[in-house]
C-alpha positions in Angstrom: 47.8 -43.2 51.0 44.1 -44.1 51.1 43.8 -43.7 54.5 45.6 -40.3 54.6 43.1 -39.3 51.4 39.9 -40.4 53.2 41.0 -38.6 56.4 41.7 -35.4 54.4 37.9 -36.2 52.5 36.8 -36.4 56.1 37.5 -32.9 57.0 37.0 -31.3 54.1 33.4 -32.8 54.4 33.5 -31.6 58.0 34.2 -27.8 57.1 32.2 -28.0 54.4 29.2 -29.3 56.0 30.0 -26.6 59.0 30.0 -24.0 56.5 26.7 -25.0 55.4 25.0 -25.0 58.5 26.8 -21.5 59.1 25.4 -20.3 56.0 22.1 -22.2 56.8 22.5 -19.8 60.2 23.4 -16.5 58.6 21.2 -16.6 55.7 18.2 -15.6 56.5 19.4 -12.8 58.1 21.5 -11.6 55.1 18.5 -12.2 53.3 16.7 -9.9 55.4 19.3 -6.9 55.4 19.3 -7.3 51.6 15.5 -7.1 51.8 15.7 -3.5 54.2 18.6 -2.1 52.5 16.3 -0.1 49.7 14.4 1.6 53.4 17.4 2.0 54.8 19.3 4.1 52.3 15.8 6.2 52.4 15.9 6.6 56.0 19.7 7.7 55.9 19.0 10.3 53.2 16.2 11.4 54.8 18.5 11.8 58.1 21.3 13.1 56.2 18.5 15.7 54.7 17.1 17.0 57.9 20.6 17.1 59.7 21.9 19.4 56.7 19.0 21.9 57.3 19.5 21.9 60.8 23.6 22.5 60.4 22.7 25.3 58.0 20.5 27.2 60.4 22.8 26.5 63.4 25.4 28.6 61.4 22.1 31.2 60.7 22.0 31.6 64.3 18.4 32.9 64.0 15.6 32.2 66.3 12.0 30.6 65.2 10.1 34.3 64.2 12.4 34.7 61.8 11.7 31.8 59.5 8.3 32.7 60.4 8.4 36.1 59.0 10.8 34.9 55.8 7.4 32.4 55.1 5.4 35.5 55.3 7.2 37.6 53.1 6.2 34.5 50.4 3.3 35.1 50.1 1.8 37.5 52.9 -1.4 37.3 51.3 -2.1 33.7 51.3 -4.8 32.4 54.3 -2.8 31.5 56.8 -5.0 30.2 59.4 -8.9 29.5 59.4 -10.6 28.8 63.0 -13.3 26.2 62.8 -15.7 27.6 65.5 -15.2 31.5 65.0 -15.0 31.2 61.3 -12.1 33.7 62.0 -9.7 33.9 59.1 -6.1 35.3 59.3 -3.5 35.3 55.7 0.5 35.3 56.6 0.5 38.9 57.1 -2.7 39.8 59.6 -1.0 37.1 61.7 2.6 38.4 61.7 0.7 41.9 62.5 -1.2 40.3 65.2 1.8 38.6 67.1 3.3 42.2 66.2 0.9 43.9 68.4 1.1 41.1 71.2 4.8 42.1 71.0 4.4 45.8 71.4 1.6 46.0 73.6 3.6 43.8 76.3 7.1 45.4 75.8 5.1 49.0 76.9 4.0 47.1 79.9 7.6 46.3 80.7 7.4 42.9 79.8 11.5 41.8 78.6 14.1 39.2 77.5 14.1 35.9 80.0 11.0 37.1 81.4 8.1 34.0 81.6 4.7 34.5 81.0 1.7 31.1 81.0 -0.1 30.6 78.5 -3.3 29.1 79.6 -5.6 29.1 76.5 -7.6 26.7 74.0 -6.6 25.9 70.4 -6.5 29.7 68.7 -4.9 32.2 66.4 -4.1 34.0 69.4 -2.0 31.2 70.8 0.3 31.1 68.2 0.9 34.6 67.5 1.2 35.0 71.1 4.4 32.9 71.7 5.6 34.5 67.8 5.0 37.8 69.2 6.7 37.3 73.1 9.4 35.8 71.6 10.3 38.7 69.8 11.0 40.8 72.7 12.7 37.7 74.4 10.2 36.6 76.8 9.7 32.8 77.0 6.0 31.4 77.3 5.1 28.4 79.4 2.5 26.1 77.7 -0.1 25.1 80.4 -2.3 22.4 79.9 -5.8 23.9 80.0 -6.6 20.4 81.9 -5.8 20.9 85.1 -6.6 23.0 88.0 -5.8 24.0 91.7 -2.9 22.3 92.6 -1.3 21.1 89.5 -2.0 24.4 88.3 -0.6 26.0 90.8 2.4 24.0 90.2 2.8 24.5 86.8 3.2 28.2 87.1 5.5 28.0 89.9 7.9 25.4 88.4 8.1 27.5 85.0 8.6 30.7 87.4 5.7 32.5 85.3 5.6 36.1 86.4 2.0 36.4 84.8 -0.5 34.8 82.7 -2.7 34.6 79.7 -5.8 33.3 79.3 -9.7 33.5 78.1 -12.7 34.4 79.4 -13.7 31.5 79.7 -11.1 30.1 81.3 -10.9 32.4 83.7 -14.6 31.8 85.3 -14.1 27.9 84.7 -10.7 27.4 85.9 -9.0 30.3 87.5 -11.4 32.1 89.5 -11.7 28.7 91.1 -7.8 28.5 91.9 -8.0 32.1 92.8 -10.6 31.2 95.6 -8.4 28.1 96.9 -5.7 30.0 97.4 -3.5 28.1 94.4 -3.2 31.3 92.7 -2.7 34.8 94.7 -5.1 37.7 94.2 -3.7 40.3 92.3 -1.2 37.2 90.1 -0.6 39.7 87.0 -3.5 37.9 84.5 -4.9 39.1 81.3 -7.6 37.7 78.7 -7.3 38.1 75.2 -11.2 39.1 75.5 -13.5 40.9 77.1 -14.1 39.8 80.8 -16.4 40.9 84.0 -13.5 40.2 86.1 -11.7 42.7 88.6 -9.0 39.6 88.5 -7.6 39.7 85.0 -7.0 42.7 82.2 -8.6 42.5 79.1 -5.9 43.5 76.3 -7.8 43.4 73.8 -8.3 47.2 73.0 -4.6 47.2 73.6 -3.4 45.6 70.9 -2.5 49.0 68.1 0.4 48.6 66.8 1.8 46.1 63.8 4.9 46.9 63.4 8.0 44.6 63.4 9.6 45.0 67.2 13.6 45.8 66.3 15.4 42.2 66.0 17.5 41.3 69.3 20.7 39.9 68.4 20.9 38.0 71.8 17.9 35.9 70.8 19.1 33.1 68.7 18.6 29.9 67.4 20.0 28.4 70.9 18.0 30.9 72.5 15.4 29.4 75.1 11.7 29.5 73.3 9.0 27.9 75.4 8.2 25.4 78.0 6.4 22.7 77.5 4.8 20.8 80.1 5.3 16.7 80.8 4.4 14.2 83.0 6.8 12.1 85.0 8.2 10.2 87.8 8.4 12.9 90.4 4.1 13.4 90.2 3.5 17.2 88.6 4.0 18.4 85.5 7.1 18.9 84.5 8.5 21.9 82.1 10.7 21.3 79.6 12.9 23.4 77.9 12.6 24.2 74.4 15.0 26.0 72.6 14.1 27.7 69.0 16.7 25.0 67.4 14.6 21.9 69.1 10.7 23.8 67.2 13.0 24.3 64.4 14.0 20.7 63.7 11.2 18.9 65.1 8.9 21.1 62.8 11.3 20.3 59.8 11.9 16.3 60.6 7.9 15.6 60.8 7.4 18.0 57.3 10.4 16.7 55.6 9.6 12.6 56.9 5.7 13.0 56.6 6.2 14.8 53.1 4.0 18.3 54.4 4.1 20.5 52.0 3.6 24.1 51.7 0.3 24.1 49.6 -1.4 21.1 52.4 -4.1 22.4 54.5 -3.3 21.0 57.7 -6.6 20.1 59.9 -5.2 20.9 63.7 -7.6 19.6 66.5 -4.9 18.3 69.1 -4.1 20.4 72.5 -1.4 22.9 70.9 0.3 23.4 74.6 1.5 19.9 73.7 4.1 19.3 71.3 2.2 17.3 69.1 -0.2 19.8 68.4 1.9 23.0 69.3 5.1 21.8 67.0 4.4 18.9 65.1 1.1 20.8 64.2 1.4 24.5 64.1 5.0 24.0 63.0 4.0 23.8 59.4 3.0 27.0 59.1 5.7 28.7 60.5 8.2 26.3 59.2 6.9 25.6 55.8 3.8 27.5 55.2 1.3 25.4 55.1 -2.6 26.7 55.9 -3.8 25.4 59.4 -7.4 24.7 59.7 -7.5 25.0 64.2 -10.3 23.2 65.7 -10.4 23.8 69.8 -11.6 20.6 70.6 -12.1 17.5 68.6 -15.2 16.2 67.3 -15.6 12.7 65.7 -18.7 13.2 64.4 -17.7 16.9 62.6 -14.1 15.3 61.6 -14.7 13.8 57.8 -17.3 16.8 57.2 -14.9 19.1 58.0 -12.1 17.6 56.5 -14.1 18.0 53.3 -15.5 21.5 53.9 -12.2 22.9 54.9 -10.3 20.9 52.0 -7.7 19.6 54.4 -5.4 17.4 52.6 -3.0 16.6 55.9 -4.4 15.6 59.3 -2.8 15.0 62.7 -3.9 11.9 65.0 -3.8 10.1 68.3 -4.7 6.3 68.6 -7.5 7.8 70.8 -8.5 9.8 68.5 -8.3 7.4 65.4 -10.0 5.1 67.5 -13.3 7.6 67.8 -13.1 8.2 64.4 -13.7 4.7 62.8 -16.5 3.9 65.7 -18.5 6.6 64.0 -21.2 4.7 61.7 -20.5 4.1 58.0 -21.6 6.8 55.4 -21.7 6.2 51.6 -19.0 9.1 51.4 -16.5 7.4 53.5 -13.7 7.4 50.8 -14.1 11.0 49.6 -12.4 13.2 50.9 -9.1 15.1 50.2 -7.3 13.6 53.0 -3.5 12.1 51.4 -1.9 12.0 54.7 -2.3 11.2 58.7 0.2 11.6 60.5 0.9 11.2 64.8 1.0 8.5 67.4 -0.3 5.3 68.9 -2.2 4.0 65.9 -3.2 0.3 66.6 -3.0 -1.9 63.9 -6.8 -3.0 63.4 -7.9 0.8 63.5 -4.7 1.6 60.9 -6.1 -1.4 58.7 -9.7 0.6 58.9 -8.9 3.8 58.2 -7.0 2.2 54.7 -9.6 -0.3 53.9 -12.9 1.7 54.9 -11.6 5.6 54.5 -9.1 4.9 51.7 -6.3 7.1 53.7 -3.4 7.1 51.1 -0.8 7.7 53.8 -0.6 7.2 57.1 3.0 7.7 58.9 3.3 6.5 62.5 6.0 8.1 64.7 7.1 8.1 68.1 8.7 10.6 70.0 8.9 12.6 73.6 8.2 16.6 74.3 11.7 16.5 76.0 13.6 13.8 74.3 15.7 12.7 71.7 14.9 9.3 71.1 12.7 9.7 68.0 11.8 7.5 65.5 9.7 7.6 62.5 8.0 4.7 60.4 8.7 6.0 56.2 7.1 2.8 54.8 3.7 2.6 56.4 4.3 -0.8 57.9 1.5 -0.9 59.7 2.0 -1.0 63.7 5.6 0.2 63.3 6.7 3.3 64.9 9.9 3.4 63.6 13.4 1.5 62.2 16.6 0.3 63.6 18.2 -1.1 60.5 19.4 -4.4 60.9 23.0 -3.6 59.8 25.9 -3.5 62.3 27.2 -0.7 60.1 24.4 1.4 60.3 23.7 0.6 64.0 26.6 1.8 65.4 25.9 5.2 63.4 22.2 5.4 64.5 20.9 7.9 67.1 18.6 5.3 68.8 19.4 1.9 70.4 17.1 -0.6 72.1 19.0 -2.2 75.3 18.1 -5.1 77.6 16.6 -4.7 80.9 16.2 -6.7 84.1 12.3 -7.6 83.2 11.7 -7.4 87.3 13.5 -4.3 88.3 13.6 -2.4 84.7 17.2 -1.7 85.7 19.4 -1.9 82.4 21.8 -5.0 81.9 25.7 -4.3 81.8 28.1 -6.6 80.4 31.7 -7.3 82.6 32.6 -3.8 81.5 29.6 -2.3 83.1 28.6 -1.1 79.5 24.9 -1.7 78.3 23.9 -4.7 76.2 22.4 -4.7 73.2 18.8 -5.7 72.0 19.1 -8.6 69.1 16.3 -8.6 66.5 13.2 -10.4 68.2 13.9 -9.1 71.5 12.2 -6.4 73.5 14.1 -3.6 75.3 14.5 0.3 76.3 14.9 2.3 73.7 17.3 4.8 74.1 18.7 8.5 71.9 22.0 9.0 72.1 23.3 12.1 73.3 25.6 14.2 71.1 25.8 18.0 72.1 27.3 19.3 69.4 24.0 17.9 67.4 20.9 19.9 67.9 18.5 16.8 66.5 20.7 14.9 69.0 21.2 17.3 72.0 19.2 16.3 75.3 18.1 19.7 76.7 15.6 17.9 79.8 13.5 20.0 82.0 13.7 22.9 83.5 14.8 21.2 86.8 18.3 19.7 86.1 17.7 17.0 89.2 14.3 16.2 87.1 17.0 16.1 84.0 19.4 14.0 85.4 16.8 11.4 85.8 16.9 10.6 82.3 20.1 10.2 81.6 22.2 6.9 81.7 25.8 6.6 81.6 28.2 4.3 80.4 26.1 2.3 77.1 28.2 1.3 74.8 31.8 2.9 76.0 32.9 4.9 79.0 31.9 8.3 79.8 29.3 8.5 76.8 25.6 9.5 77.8 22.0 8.4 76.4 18.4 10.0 77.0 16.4 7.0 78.7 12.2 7.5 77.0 10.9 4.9 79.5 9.5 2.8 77.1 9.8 -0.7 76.1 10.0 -1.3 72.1 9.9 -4.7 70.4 12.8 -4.7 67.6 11.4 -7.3 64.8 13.6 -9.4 62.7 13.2 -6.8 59.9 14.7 -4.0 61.8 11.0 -2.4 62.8 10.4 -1.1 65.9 7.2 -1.9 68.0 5.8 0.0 70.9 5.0 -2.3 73.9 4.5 -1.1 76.9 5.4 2.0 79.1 8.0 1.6 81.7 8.2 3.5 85.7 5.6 5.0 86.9 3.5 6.1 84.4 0.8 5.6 81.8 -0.7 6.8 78.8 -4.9 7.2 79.1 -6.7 9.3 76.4 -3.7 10.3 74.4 -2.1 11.7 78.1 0.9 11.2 80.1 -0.5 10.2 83.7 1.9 10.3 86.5 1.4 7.5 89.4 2.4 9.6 91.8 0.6 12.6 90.7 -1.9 10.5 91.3 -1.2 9.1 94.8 -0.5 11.8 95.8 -3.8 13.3 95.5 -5.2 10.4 97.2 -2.6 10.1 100.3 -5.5 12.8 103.0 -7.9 10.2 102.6 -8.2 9.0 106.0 -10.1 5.5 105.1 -7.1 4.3 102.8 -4.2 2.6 104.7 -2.2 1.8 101.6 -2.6 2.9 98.2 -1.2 2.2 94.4 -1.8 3.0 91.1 -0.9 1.8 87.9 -2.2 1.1 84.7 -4.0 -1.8 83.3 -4.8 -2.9 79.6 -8.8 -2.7 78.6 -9.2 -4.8 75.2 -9.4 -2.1 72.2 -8.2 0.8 74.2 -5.3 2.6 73.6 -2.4 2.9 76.3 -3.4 1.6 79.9 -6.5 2.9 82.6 -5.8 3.8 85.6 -6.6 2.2 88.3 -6.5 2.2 92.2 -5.6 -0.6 94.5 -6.3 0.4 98.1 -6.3 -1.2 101.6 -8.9 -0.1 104.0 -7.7 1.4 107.4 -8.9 0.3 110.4 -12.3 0.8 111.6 -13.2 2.7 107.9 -16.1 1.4 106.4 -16.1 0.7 102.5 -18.2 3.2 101.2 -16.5 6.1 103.2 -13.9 5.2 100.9 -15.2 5.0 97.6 -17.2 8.0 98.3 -14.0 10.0 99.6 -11.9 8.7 96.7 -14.5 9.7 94.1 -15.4 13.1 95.6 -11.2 13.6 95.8 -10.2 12.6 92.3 -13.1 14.6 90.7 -11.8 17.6 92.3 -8.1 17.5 92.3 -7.8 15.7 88.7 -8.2 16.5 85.2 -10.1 14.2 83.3 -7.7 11.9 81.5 -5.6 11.3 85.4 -9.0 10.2 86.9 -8.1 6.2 87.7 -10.9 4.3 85.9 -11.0 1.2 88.6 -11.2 0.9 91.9 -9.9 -2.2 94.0 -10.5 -2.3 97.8 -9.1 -5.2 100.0 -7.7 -6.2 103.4 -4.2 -6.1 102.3 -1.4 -6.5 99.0 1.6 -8.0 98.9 4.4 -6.2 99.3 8.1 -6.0 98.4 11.2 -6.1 100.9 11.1 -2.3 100.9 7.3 -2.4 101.5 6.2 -1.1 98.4 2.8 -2.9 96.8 3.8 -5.3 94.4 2.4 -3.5 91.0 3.3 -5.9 88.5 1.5 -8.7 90.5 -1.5 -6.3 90.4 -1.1 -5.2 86.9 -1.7 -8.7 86.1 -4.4 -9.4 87.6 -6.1 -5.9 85.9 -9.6 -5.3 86.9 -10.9 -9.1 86.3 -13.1 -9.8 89.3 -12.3 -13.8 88.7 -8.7 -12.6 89.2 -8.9 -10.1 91.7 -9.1 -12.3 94.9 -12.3 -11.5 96.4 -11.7 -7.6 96.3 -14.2 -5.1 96.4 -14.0 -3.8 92.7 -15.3 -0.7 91.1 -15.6 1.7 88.1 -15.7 5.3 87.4 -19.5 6.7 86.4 -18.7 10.1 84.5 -21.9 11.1 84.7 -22.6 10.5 88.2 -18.3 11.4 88.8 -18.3 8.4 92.1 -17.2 4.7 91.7 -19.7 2.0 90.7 -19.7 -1.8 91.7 -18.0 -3.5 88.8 -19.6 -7.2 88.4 -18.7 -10.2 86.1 -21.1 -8.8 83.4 -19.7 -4.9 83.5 -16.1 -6.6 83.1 -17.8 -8.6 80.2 -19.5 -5.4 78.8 -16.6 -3.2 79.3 -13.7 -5.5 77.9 -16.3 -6.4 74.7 -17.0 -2.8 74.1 -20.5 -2.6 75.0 -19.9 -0.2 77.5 -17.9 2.7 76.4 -18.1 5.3 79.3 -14.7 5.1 80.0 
C-alpha cells in the first residue's frame, strides 16, 4: 500500500512539476497578451470603424468629387488651401470652381471618359483641382514624378498611355523641352501649361479657363471607377503605374484621418511630392475627404519648416525620416517647443530622431505608419511606440482575422518557406520575416488592384499561404515582429532601395549604366551609411579590358548625372578586377552589401563618392569613410 501510495505521489509530483514548467513556459506570453489586449481592442475598433465607412460608400457608389463637393457645400467659404510661395489663397468654393473650369475647358477640347492625360507639375492648387476637375468628365490623370527626365520620362507617359500632358512653365524649359530635343517626347505631343509660356511646344490654358459650373454627374463613374495613376518603382527598372481607383483615395484618405485623429478644423502643412501617395492622398486627402485647410509648400525647407508651421498655424504635419532627419539637424532656437504642431504623421522615422523631435520640439503625437502606393499590406502604429510601424496582435484569435501576416523566408534566396502542404509558415514573435496583406476582393481596404501592367501585377502576388488557392500581396520588405506584437521595419527585400524618401530600382539603374564601354560587369545595391535613412546606392563594377580607370569613373559620372534623377544617383563607386559570382553568374550582392563602402573591407578596390557639386566620383579614403559614417560630411 505504501509503495502503491508513493508511486501515485510520484506522478502526481511529476504532472505537477510539468505543469509548472508549462506554465513557467506559457506565462510570460499570457502575460504579454494580457498586457496588449487594451491596444488591441483599439486597433480592432479602429478597423471595424474605417471598414464600416468604407462598406457604406461601396453601397453610395459615388466616385471621389463627390465627397469633395458634399465637404464644400459645408462650408464653401472656409479657406481651403493657402500656397506658401504664391501667397495664393483658395476657400472650398474658388477651388471646386477652379477644378470646374479645368473640367469644362478640357471637355470642349474633346477631352472624355477613360481618356489619360500626365500630370507633370510641382506641389499646387492647380494640381489638385486638376485631377478633381478631369475626373468629372471621366478622364484619368497619371501622376508623374517631376524627378525624372528623358527616358524614364518617356516611359512613364507611355506605360500610363497618356494622350497629352500638363505641366508649368517651368517645367517645360527645365525638363521637357529637353526630352523634346532627345527625341523622348515627339514634337507636336498634345502639352499645355497652366501658365503663360514662350513656347510654340505647349498651350497655355490659362485664359481658357471661364466657366464654373458643375459638369452634369456621369453615372458610369463610380466609386470603383478608375481615378489616377500613381507612379512606383520596382523590380522590372522604370516606373511603374499603378492603378488607383476612387474607393482605394477614398479609404486610404479616411484610414490615415480616422488612425492619425485629422480632424476637419487641423491645418495640415503639405510639403511632400503630391504625385506620390503620401503627399497626393495621405496629404491632400484631408481636404477632400474631411475638410481640413492644406497649407502646400512645393518644396521643403528645413530651415522655413518651424517658422512656417507657426505663421501658417498648422496644427498637423506630414513627414519622411529624411525629412525629420533635416529637421532636427537644424540648430537649437529658444522657441523650439512653441509651436501649434499636435500631430506628425508619415514614414521611416528612426528612433533617435523620433526621441528628438518629443524631447527637444515637444511634438505631442507622432504616428508612424507603413504602407505601399499599390498595396495592401498597411499597418499603422496607434500608441506611439516609438520605432514601431505597426501591430500584429499576439493573439491566435485575432491573427487569423488580421489582414497582415509576417512569413518566414529562405534568408539566402528570399524565397518564402512552405511547410509539407506547400503552405507558408508563420513568423513567431522575435522573428523577422515578409510581411504580407491578404487579399480579399470583395474588401476594398483589402482588394489588391497592382499596376497597370497585369505581368508587373502578378509579380506581387503569392499563392497558397495559409490554405489552398487563397492569394496575398507580397510589399518586399522584411519586418521584425517583437514579443509584444509590434512590428519593426528592417530592411528592404529584391532589388530595390529606399534613398532620400525614394523608391530606387536596381535595375533602373543598371540599366542606365549597361553603354558604358569601360564596364565589363556591373551591380548595384544599396548599402547602410550610419544615421541615414534607408540604404545609398552604390555601384560595384569590373573594368573591361584594356579601359583605363578614369574613363570609367568619368563615363559613369557624366552617365548617371544625365540619365538619373537625383535621389537614383548611386552615392559609391567600387572598381575592381573582378566579383564573385553565383552559379547563374550573377554578382554576389549580399557578399558586397556587406562589405558596404568600407575601404578596410573592400579588398583593395578602387573606391569612390559622388561630389554634387562637381556631379563626377571622388576618391573615397579611410578619412572620407570616417567623416562620412561620423556625419561630418553631409554632401550625400
Amino acid at each position: 500500500m505504501s509503495l502503491q501510495l508513493l508511486s501515485v505521489n510520484k506522478a502526481w509530483l511529476t504532472t505537477l512539476g510539468a505543469a509548472g514548467a508549462l506554465a513557467l513556459i506559457l506565462f510570460p506570453k499570457f502575460r504579454r497578451i494580457l498586457y496588449t489586449i487594451p491596444r488591441d481592442i483599439r486597433a480592432i475598433l479602429t478597423l471595424f470603424h474605417v471598414k464600416y465607412v468604407v462598406k457604406k460608400a461601396q453601397r453610395l457608389n459615388k466616385p471621389m468629387h463627390w465627397y469633395f463637393l458634399n465637404v464644400v457645400k459645408r462650408n464653401p467659404q472656409k479657406i481651403a488651401v493657402e500656397e506658401v510661395e504664391t501667397g495664393r489663397k483658395f476657400t472650398l468654393k474658388e477651388l471646386n470652381d477652379l477644378a470646374n473650369k479645368y473640367a469644362n475647358m478640357f471637355k470642349s477640347k474633346g477631352f472624355k471618359k477613360d481618356d489619360t492625360v500626365g500630370l507633370f507639375l510641382e506641389n499646387s492648387a492647380d494640381f489638385v483641382a486638376l485631377w478633381i476637375g478631369l475626373s468629372k468628365i471621366g478622364v484619368r490623370t497619371a501622376w508623374l514624378n517631376t524627378h525624372i527626365k528623358l527616358e524614364p520620362l518617356q516611359y512613364s507617359i507611355a506605360a500610363a498611355n497618356c494622350n497629352s500632358l500638363i505641366t508649368s512653365n517651368h517645367l517645360l524649359t527645365t525638363v521637357i523641352d529637353e526630352a523634346v530635343s532627345a527625341g523622348c517626347i515627339p514634337y507636336g505631343f498634345p502639352t499645355y501649361t497652366i501658365d503663360a509660356n514662350d513656347d510654340d511646344f505647349a498651350q497655355d490654358i490659362s485664359p481658357l479657363l471661364t466657366d464654373p459650373s458643375e459638369p452634369p454627374e456621369d453615372p458610369e463613374v463610380n466609386f470603383s471607377s478608375i481615378l489616377c495613376y500613381i507612379y512606383t518603382s520596382g523590380t522590372t527598372g522604370n516606373p511603374k503605374p499603378a492603378v488607383i481607383k476612387h474607393h482605394r483615395y477614398f479609404w486610404m484618405s479616411m484610414l490615415s484621418g480616422l488612425v492619425c485623429d485629422i480632424r476637419e478644423d487641423d491645418i495640415v502643412y503639405l510639403f511632400l511630392p503630391m504625385y506620390h501617395s503620401a503627399g497626393g492622398i495621405l496629404g491632400a486627402g484631408q481636404l477632400l475627404a474631411r475638410g481640413s485647410k492644406l497649407v502646400i509648400r512645393k518644396k521643403f525647407s528645413a530651415r522655413n519648416f518651424w517658422p512656417e508651421i507657426r505663421k501658417y498655424n498648422c496644427t498637423a504635419s506630414q513627414y519622411i525620416g529624411e525629412v525629420a532627419r533635416y529637421i532636427v539637424a537644424q540648430p537649437p532656437q529658444p522657441d523650439d517647443a512653441q509651436h501649434p504642431l499636435r500631430l506628425l504623421y508619415g514614414n521611416g522615422l528612426r528612433i533617435e530622431i523620433w526621441r528628438e523631435l518629443v524631447e527637444r520640439f515637444k511634438v505631442p503625437k507622432i504616428s508612424e505608419f507603413y504602407g505601399s502606393t499599390e498595396g495592401n499590406a498597411n499597418i499603422v502604429n496607434l500608441d506611439s511606440t516609438i520605432g514601431a510601424c505597426g501591430l500584429l496582435p499576439l493573439s491566435r484569435f485575432i491573427q487569423d482575422r488580421a489582414t497582415v501576416a509576417v512569413l518566414k523566408i529562405d534568408k539566402d534566396t528570399g524565397e518564402f518557406l512552405r511547410d509539407k502542404n506547400g503552405l507558408c509558415i508563420c513568423c513567431d514573435p522575435g522573428e523577422q520575416g515578409h510581411l504580407v496583406g491578404i487579399i480579399r476582393d470583395d474588401d476594398a481596404v483589402n482588394k489588391f488592384e497592382g499596376y497597370l501592367n497585369k505581368a508587373e501585377t502578378d509579380k506581387k502576388i503569392i499563392r497558397d499561404v495559409f490554405k489552398k488557392g487563397d492569394v496575398a500581396f507580397a510589399s518586399g520588405d522584411l519586418f521584425l515582429w517583437d514579443e509584444y506584437g509590434y512590428l519593426f521595419f528592417k530592411d528592404r527585400l529584391g532589388d530595390t532601395y529606399r534613398w532620400r524618401g525614394e523608391n530606387v530600382s536596381t535595375m533602373e539603374v543598371e540599366g542606365v549604366l549597361q553603354p558604358v564601354k569601360s564596364i565589363q560587369d556591373v551591380a548595384v545595391y544599396g548599402v547602410e551609411v550610419k544615421g541615414r535613412e534607408g540604404r545609398a546606392g552604390m555601384i560595384s563594377a569590373s573594368l573591361a579590358e584594356g579601359a583605363e580607370v578614369n574613363d570609367l569613373v568619368k563615363e559613369v559620372s557624366e552617365r548617371v548625372t544625365s540619365r538619373l534623377p537625383g535621389y537614383a544617383i548611386p552615392v559609391f563607386l567600387r572598381i575592381g578586377k573582378e566579383f564573385e559570382r553565383t552559379g547563374t553568374f550573377k554578382l554576389k550582392k549580399n557578399k558586397l552589401k556587406e562589405q558596404g563602402f568600407n575601404p578596410e573591407a573592400c579588398n583593395g578596390d578602387e573606391l569612390y563618392y559622388y561630389d554634387s557639386s562637381s556631379k563626377t566620383y571622388k576618391h573615397l579614403d579611410s578619412q572620407m569613410y570616417e567623416d562620412i559614417q561620423s556625419g561630418r560630411y553631409t554632401k550625400i
